[in-house]
N, CA, C and O of each residue as an XYZ file, in Angstrom:
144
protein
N     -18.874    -33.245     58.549
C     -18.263    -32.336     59.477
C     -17.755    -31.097     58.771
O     -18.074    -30.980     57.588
N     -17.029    -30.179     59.311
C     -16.740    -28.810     59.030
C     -15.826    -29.556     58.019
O     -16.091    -29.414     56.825
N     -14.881    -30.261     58.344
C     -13.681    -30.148     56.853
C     -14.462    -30.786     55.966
O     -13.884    -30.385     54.956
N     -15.573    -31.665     55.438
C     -16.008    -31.812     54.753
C     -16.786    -30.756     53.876
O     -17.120    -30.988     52.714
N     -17.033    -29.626     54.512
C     -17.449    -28.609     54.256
C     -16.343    -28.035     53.866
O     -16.081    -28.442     52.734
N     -15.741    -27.460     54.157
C     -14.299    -26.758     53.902
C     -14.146    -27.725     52.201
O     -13.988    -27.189     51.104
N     -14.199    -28.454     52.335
C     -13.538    -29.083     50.858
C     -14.368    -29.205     49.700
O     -14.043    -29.262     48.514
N     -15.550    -29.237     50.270
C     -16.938    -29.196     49.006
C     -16.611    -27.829     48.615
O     -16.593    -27.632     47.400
N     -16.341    -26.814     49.400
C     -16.550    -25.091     49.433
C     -15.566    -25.025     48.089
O     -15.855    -24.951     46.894
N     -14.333    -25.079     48.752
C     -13.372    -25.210     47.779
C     -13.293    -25.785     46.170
O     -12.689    -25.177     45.286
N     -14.048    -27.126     45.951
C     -14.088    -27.548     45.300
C     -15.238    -26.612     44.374
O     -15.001    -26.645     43.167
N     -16.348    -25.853     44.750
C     -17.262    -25.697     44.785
C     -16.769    -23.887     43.843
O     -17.501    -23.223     43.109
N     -15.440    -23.611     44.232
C     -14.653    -22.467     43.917
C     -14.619    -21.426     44.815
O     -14.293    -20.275     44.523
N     -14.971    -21.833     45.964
C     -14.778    -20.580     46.884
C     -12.675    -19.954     47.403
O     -11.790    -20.749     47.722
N     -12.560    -18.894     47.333
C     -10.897    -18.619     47.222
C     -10.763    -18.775     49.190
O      -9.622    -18.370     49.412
N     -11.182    -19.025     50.077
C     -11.577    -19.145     51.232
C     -12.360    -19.700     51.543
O     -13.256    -20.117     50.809
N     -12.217    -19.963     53.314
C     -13.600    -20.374     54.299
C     -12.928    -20.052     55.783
O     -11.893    -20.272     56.413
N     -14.274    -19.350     55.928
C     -13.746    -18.227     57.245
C     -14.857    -18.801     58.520
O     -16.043    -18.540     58.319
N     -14.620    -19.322     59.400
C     -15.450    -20.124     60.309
C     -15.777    -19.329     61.301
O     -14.966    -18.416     61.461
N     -16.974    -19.343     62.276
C     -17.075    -18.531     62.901
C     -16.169    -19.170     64.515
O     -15.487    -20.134     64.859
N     -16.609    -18.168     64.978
C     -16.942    -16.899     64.977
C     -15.793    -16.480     64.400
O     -14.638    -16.899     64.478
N     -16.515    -15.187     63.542
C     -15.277    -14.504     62.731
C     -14.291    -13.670     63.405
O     -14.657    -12.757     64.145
N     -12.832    -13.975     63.154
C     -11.887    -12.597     63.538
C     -11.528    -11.685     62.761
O     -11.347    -12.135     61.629
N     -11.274    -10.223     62.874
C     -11.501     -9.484     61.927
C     -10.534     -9.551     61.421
O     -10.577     -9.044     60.300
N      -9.585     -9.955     61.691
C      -7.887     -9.741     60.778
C      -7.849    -10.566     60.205
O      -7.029    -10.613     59.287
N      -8.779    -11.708     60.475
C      -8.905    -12.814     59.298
C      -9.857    -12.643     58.041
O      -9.550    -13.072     56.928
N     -10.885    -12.065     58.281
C     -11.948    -11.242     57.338
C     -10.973    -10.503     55.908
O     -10.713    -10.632     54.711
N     -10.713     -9.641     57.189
C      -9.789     -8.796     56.132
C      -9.170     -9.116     55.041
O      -9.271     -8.539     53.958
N      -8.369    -10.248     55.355
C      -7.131    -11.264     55.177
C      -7.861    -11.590     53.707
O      -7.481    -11.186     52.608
N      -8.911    -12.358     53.973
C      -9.604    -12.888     53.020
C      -9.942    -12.416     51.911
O      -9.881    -13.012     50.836
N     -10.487    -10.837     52.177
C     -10.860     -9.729     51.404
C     -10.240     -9.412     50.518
O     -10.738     -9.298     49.398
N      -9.100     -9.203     50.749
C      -7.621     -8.472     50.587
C      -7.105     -9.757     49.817
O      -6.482     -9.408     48.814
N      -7.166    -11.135     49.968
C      -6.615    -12.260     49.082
C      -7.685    -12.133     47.591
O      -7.204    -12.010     46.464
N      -9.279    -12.195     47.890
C      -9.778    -12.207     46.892
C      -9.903    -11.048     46.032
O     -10.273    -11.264     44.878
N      -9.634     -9.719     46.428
C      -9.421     -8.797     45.393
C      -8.406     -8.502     44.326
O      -8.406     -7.976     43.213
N      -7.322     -9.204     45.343
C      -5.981     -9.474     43.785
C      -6.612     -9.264     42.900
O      -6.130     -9.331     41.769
């Protein structure tokens, strides 16, 4: 299922997981976390 996904991702090194359908303030969000 999706959280199984969600946790491979992670494990996998992703700094996020953005599900659809996407919202843009969450996009952003994400963007803006991984450019630190």
């Amino acid at each position: 299922g999706q959280q199984a996904m969600v946790v491979e991702a992670i494990q996998a090194g992703a700094l996020d997981f953005i599900v659809k359908p996407f919202q843009h303030d969450r996009v952003v969000e994400a963007l803006r976390k991984a450019l630190r």
